[in-house]
N, C-alpha and C positions, 0 to 999 in steps of 0.2 A: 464099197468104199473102204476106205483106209482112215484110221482114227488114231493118230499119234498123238501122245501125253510124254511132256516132259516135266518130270518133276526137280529138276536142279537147275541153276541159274544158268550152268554153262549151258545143259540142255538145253533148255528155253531160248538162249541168245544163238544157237546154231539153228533152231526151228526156226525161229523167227528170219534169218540167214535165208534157209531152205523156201519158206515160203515165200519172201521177197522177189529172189532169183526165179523159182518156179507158177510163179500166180495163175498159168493157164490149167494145172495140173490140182490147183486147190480149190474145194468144193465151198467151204466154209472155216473159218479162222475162230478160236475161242479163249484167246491170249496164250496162254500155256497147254494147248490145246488143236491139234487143227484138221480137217477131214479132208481126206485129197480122193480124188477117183482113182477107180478100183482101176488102174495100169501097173504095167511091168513097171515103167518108168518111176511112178508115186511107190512101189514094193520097192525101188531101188533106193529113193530116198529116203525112205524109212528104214533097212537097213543098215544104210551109211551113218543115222545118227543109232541106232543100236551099235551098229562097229562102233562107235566113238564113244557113246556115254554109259554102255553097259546097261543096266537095270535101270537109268535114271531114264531111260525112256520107255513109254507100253506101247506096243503097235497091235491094235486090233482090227479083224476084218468086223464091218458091219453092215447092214442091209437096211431101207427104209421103212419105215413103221407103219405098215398099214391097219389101220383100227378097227377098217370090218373085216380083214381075214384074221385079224389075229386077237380079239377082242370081243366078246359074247356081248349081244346085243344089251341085257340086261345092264351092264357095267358102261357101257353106254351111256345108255339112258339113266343112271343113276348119278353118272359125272354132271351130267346136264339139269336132272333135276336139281342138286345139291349146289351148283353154281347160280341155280335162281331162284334158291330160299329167299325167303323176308329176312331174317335174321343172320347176319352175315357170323355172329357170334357163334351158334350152334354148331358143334363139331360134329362130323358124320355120323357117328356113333349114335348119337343123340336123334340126330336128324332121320338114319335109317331104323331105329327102334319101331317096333310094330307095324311096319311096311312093308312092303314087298320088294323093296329094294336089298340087295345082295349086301349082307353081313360082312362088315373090313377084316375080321379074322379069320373069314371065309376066304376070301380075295386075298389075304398075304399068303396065304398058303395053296393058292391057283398057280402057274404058271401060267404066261401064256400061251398060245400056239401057234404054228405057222401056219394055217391055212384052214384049220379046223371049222369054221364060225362062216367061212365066206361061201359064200352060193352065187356060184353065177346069175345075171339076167339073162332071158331069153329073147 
């Protein structure tokens, strides 16, 4: 998929333009924002507003987010655990002290990966 960002008003008001015109080609819409499929056609119209607005717009390719190929199980289960603490107050930090859940300045400095984490079923 295709991720264009416009950060200037003309920008914006030509996306918005773009997306109107083309609605079978857009994935998902984020105001200033909008994901179109990965087509020559969606490449073209992201182009056409680079040719136009210069740097005021970002086009980036991106791909869907899979959580078990690209996310160690442990970090997982630690989003899940920490989403259903009793104490909504507790900040992870706090929350993963003395546990065996993965350390957050451990995890800011993980990447994640493409495929590393997933196993096929049989």
């Amino acid at each position: 998929m295709l991720l264009v960002i416009a950060y200037t008003r003309p920008a914006r008001q030509t996306l918005r333009n773009v997306r109107r015109a083309h609605e079978n080609s857009v994935v998902r819409s984020f105001g200033r924002a909008v994901l179109f499929e990965a087509t020559e056609f969606a490449a073209f119209q992201a182009l056409r507003l680079r040719a136009r607005h210069g740097e005021a717009v970002q086009v980036e390719r991106t791909h869907p987010f899979n959580e078990f190929a690209s996310v160690p199980e442990s970090v997982r289960q630690a989003a899940k655990r920490y989403e259903a603490r009793e104490q909504d107050a507790v900040p992870y930090h706090r929350f993963a002290n003395d546990t065996d859940l993965p350390d957050p300045d451990s995890m800011k400095g993980a990447e994640l990966g493409t495929d590393r984490y997933y196993t096929p079923r049989e």
